[in-house]
C-alpha positions as CSV (number, residue, x, y, z in Angstrom):
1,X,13.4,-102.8,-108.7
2,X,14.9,-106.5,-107.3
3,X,17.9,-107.4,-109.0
4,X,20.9,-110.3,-108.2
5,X,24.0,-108.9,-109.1
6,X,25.9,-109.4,-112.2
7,X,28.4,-108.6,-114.0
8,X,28.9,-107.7,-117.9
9,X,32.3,-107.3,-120.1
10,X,32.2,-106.6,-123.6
11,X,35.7,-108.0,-124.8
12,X,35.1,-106.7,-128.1
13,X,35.6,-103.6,-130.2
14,X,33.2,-102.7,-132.6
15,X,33.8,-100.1,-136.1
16,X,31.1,-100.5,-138.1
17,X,30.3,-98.8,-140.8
18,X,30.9,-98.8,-145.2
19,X,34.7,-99.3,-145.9
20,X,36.0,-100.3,-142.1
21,X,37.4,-103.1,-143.8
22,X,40.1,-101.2,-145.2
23,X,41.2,-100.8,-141.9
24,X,42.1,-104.4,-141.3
25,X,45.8,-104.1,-141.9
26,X,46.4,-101.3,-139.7
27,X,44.3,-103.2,-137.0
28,X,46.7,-106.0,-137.3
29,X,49.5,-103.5,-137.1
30,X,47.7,-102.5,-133.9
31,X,47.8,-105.7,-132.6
32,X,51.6,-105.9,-132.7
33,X,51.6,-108.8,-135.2
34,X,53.5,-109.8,-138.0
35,X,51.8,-112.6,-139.9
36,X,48.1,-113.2,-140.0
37,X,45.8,-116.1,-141.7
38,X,43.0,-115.2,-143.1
39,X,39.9,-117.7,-142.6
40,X,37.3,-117.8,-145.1
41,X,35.1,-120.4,-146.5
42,X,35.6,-120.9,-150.3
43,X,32.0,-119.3,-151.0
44,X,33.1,-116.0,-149.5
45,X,36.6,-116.5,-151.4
46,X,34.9,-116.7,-154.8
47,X,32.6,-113.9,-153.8
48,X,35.1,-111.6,-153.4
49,X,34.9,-110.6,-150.3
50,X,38.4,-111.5,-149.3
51,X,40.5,-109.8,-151.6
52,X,39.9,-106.1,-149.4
53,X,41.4,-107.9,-146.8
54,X,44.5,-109.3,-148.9
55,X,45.1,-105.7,-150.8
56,X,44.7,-104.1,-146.6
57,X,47.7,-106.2,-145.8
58,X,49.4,-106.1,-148.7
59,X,49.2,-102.5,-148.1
60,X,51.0,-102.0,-144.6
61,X,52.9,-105.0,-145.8
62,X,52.1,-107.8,-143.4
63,X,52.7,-111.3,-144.0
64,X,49.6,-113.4,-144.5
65,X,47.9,-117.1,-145.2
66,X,44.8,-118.6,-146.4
67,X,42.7,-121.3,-144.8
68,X,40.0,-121.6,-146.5
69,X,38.6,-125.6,-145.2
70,X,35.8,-124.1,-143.4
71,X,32.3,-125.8,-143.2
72,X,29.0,-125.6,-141.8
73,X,28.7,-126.8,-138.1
74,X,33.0,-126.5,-138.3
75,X,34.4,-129.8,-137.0
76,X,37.5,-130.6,-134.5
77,X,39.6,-131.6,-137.4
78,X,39.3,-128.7,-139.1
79,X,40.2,-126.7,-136.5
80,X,43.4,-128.5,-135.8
81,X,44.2,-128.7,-139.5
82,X,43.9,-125.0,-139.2
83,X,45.9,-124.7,-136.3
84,X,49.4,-126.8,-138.1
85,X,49.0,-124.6,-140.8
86,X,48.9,-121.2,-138.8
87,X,52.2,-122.7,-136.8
88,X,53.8,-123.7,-139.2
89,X,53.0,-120.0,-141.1
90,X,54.2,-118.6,-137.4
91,X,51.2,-116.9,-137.4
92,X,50.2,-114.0,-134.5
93,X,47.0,-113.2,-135.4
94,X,43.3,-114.3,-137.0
95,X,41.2,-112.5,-139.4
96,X,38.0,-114.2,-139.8
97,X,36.2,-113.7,-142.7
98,X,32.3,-115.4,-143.5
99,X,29.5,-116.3,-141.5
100,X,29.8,-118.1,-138.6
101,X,31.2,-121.3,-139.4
102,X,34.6,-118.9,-140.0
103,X,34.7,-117.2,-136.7
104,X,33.8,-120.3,-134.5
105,X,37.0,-122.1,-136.6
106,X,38.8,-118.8,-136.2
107,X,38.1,-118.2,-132.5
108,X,39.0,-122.3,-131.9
109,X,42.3,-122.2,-134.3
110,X,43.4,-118.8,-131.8
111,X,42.8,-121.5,-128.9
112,X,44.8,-124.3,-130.2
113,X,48.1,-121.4,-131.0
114,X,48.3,-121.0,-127.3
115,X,47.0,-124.0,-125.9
116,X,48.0,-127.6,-125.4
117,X,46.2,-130.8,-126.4
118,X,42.9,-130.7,-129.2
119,X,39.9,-128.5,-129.1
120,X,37.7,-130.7,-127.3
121,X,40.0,-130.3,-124.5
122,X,38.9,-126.9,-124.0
123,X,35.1,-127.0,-124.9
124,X,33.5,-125.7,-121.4
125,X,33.0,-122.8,-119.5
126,X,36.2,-120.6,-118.6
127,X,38.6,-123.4,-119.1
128,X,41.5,-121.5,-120.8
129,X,44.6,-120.6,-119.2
130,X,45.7,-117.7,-121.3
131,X,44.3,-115.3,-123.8
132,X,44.3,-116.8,-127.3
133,X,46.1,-115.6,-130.8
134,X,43.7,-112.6,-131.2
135,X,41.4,-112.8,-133.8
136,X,39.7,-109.6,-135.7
137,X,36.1,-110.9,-137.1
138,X,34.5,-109.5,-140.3
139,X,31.2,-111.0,-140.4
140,X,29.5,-111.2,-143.7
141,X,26.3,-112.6,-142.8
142,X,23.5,-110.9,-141.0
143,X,23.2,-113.6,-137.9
144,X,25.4,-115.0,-135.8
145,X,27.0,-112.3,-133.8
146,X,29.6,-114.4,-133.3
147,X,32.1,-111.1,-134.4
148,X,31.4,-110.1,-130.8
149,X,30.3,-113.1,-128.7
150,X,32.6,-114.7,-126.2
151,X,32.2,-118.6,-127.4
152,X,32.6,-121.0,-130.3
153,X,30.6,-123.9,-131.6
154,X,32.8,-126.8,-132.7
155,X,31.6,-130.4,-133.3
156,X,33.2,-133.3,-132.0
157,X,33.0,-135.4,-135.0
158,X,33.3,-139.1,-132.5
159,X,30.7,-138.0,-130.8
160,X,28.5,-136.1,-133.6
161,X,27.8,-133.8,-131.1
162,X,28.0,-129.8,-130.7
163,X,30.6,-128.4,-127.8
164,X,30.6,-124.9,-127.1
165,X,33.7,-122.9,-125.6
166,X,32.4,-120.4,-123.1
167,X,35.1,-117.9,-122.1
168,X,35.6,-114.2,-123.1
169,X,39.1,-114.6,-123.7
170,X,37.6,-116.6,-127.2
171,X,36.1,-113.4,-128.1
172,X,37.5,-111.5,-131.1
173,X,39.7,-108.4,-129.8
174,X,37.8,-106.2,-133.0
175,X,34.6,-106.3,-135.1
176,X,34.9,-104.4,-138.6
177,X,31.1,-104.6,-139.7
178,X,30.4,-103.5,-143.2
179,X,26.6,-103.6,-144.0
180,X,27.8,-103.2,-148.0
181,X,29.4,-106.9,-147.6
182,X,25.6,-108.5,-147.1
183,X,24.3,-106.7,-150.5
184,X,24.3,-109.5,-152.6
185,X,23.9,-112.6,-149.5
186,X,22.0,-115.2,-151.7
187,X,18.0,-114.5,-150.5
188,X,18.0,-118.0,-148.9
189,X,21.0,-116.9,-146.6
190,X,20.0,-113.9,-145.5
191,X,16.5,-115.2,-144.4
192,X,18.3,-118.5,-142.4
193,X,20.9,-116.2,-140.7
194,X,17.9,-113.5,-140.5
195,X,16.0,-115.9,-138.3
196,X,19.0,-117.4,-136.5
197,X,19.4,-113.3,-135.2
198,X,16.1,-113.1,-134.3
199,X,16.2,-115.8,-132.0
200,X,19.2,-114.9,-130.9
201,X,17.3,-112.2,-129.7
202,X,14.1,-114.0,-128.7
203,X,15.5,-116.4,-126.1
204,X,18.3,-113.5,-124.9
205,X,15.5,-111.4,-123.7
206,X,13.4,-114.4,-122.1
207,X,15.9,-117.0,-120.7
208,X,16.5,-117.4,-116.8
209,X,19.3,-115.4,-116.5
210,X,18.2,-112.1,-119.0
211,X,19.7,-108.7,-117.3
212,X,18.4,-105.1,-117.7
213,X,21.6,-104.7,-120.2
214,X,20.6,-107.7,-122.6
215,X,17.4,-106.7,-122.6
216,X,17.8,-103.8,-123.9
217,X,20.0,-104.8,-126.8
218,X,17.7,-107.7,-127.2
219,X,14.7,-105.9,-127.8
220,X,16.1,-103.6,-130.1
221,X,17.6,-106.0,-132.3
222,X,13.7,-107.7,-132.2
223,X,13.0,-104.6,-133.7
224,X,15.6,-104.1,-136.0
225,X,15.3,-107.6,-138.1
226,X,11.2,-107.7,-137.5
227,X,11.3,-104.3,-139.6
228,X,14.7,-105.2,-142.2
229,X,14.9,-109.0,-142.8
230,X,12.0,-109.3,-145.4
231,X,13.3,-106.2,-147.5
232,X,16.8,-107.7,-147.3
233,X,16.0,-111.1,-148.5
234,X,13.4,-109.4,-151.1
235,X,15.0,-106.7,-152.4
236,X,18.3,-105.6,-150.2
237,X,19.1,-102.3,-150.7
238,X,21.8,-100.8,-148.2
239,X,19.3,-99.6,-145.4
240,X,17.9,-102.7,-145.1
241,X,21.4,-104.3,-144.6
242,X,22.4,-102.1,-142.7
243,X,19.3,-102.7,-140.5
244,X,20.0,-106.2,-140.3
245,X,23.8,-105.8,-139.6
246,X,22.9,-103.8,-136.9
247,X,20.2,-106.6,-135.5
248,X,22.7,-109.0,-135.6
249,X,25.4,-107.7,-134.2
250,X,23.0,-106.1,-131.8
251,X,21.7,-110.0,-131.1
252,X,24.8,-111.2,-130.4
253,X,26.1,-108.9,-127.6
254,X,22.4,-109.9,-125.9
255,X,22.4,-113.7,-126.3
256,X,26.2,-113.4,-125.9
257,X,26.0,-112.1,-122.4
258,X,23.2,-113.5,-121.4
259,X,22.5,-116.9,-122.9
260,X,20.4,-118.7,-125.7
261,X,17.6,-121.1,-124.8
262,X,15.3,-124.4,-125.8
263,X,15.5,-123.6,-129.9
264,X,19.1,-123.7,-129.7
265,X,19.4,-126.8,-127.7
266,X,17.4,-128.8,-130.1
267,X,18.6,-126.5,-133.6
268,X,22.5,-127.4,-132.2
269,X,21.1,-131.5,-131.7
270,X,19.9,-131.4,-135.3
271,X,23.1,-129.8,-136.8
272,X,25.0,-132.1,-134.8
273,X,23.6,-135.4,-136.2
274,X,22.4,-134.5,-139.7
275,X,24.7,-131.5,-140.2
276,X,22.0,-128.7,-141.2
277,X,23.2,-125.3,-141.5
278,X,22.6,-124.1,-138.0
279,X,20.3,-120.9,-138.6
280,X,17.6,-123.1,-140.8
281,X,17.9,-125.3,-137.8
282,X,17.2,-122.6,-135.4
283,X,14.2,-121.1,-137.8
284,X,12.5,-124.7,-138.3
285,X,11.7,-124.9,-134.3
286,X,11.5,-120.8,-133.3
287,X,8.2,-121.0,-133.3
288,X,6.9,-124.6,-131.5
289,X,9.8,-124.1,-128.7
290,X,8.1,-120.3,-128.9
291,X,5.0,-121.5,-127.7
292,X,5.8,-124.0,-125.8
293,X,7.6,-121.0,-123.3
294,X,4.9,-118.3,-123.6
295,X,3.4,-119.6,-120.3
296,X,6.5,-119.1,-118.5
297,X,6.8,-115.4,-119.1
298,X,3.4,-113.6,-120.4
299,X,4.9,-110.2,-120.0
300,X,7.8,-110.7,-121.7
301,X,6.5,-112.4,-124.7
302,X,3.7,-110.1,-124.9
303,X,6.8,-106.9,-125.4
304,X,8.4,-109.5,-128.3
305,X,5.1,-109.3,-130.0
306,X,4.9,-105.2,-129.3
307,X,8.1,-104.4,-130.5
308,X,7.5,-107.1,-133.5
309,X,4.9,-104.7,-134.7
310,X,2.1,-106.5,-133.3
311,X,-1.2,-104.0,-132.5
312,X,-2.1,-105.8,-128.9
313,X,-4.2,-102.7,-128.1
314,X,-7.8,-105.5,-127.7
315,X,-6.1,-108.0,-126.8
316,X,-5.2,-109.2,-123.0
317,X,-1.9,-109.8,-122.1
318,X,-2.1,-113.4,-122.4
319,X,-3.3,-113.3,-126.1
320,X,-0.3,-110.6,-126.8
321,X,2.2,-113.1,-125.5
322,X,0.7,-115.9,-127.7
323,X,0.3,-113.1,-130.5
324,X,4.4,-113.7,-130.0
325,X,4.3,-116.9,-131.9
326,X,2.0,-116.0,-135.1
327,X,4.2,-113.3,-135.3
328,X,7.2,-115.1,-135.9
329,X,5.6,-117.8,-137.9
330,X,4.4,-114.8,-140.2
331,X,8.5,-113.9,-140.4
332,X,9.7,-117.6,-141.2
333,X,7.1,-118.1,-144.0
334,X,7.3,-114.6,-145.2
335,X,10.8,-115.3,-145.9
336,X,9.9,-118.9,-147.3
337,X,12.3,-120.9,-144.2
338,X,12.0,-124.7,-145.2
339,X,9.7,-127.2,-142.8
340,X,11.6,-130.1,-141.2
341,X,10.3,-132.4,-143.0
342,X,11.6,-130.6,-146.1
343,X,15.0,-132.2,-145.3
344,X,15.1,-136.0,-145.9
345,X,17.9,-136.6,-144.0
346,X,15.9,-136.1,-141.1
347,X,14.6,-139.2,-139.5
348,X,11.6,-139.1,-136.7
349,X,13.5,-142.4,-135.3
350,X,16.4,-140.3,-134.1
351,X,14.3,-137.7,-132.2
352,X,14.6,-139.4,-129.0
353,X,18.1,-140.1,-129.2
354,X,18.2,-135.6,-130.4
355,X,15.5,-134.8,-127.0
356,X,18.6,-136.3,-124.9
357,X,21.2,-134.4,-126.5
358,X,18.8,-131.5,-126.1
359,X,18.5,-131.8,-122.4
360,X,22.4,-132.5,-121.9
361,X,22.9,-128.9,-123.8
362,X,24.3,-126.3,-121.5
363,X,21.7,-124.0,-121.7
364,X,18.8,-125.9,-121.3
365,X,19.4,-124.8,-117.9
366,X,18.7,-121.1,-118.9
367,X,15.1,-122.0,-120.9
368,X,12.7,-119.9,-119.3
369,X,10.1,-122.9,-118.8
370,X,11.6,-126.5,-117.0
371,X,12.3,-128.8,-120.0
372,X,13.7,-132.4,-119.7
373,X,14.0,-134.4,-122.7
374,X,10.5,-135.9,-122.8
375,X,9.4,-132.1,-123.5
376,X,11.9,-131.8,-126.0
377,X,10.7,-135.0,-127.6
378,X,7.3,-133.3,-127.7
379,X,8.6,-130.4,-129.1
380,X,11.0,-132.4,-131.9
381,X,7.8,-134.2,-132.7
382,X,5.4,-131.1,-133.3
383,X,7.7,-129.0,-135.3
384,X,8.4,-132.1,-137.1
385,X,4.6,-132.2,-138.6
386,X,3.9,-128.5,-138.9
């Protein structure tokens, strides 16, 4: 076996298990702070889910805020609202609580404490100066993986546009993952953030720059979600979460150290200009960008379809690969994931205006077939009228 060199650091500790959320305060403790904000949408407030935190720090009696303006596809002002309220707190340290949308903001909030200047400043690859306010993630959604990935999505709300920090020291110092937290995730929830993890996973294993490591998580979180997202959207039970907590988290160490691809370039575009939550963005055009890549890599789509559950045994390798695609088609209407054209607010017009964006998107590089934005275009306009 051929192989460039490369290098991998995993930033992040990981407890996962029921009831690590109880550990929270003495993981702040651990971290030498003092004061802490809590970031949580108002969905996950209401839900409940933040009041283990609160009663963990009121427990090893540590000081602590809330800042709960968090929304899909999180936007620079938020962040820097965030950030004045976490100074003026005198915060040391981030607990992020939610889906994604509340770790990016977390993450970008940790840059701002110990950085100069807004958050756009610093959206690029390994642009900080110094670690940031260290942030402790508790993910409760099954997809992002952002509890352990070293980068945040923020959009620049001049230029409607997505900008991604790429540095490990944005990764969150711990991960407390509790499968119980994802028992009662709305159905429509768990299947967007279902499908954002498995393409995660997807364009982890097949992009350009894939390594033996991320291949290996990546295929195993394939299999986790292919054999745990429709129970947990049908009837979640705490195996099936668990299942899925695992995929994700799984997911997000691979695409995390490797890198994402095509569907994310264009699901990123789309959240960008109409603001559509980014794993329903990511599910609508799995399966076009899918087929559009199988060429590029027969062997490797033909394993996604294997470890999906797919029998190949009579077919050729070629067929398996393509077998890839029906295969997650089957997943995104098994757990009824909305067609484009479902959403209104999405206008044909703008889809050559969206291929651009697509193609100016870091990792378009890393797609594992060439793509300019007259591809994308293509691909825009055929997922559009499936």
């Amino acid at each position: 076996m051929t192989l460039k060199n490369y290098s991998i650091i995993f930033p992040t500790r990981i407890e996962f298990g029921e009831g690590v959320i109880e550990s929270v305060g003495k993981e702040v403790k651990a971290l030498n702070a003092k004061s802490a904000m809590i970031v949580a949408d108002k969905g996950v407030i209401e839900a409940g889910l933040v009041k283990p935190v609160e009663d963990a720090l009121k427990k090893e009696n540590i000081s602590f805020v809330l800042f709960d303006e968090i929304v899909p596809n999180p936007r620079d002002y938020n962040v820097e609202k965030g950030s004045a309220v976490a100074k003026m707190a005198g915060v040391d340290a981030l607990i992020a609580v939610g889906g994604g949308s509340s770790m990016d903001t977390a993450k970008a909030i940790g840059v701002l404490l110990t950085h100069q200047g807004r958050i756009n400043d610093w959206c690029g690859e390994n642009l900080l100066e110094r670690d940031i306010t260290p942030v402790i993630a508790i993910p409760t959604t099954a997809g992002t993986g952002s509890e352990v990935t070293p980068f945040a999505v923020i959009t620049d709300t001049v230029l409607s546009e997505k900008l991604n920090i790429f540095d490990n020291k944005v990764a969150p110092k711990v991960a407390l993952i509790d499968p119980s937290t994802i028992l009662k995730l709305p159905s429509k929830i768990m299947a967007a953030c279902g499908i954002d993890a498995m393409t995660h996973a997807v364009e982890a294993y097949t992009c350009k720059i894939a390594t033996p490591h991320t291949d290996a998580f990546a295929l195993y979180a394939i299999e986790l979600i292919s054999k745990n997202l429709r129970g947990a959207v049908d009837n979640p039970d705490l195996e099936n979460c668990t299942g899925m907590m695992l995929g994700s988290t799984i997911a997000g160490l691979a695409f995390g150290f490797s890198d994402t691809a095509g569907v994310h370039c264009m699901a990123e575009a789309l959240g960008g200009r109409y603001d559509i939550p980014h794993g329903v963005a990511n599910a609508m055009i799995l399966p076009t960008v899918t087929n559009y890549n199988v060429v590029a890599d027969i062997k490797k789509y033909a394993k996604v379809a294997r470890t999906m559950g797919v029998d190949t045994s009579e077919m050729n390798e070629e067929e398996a690969a393509y077998a890839s695609v029906d295969a997650l088609e089957k997943l995104c209407n098994d757990v009824d994931i909305p067609k484009m054209k479902e959403y209104a607010c999405i206008n044909p017009d703008d889809f050559e205006e969206l291929s651009m964006a697509a193609e100016k998107n870091v990792s378009t590089k890393d797609n594992p077939r060439e793509v300019t934005a007259k591809e994308f275009y293509k691909l825009f306009i055929k997922a559009y009228n499936k």
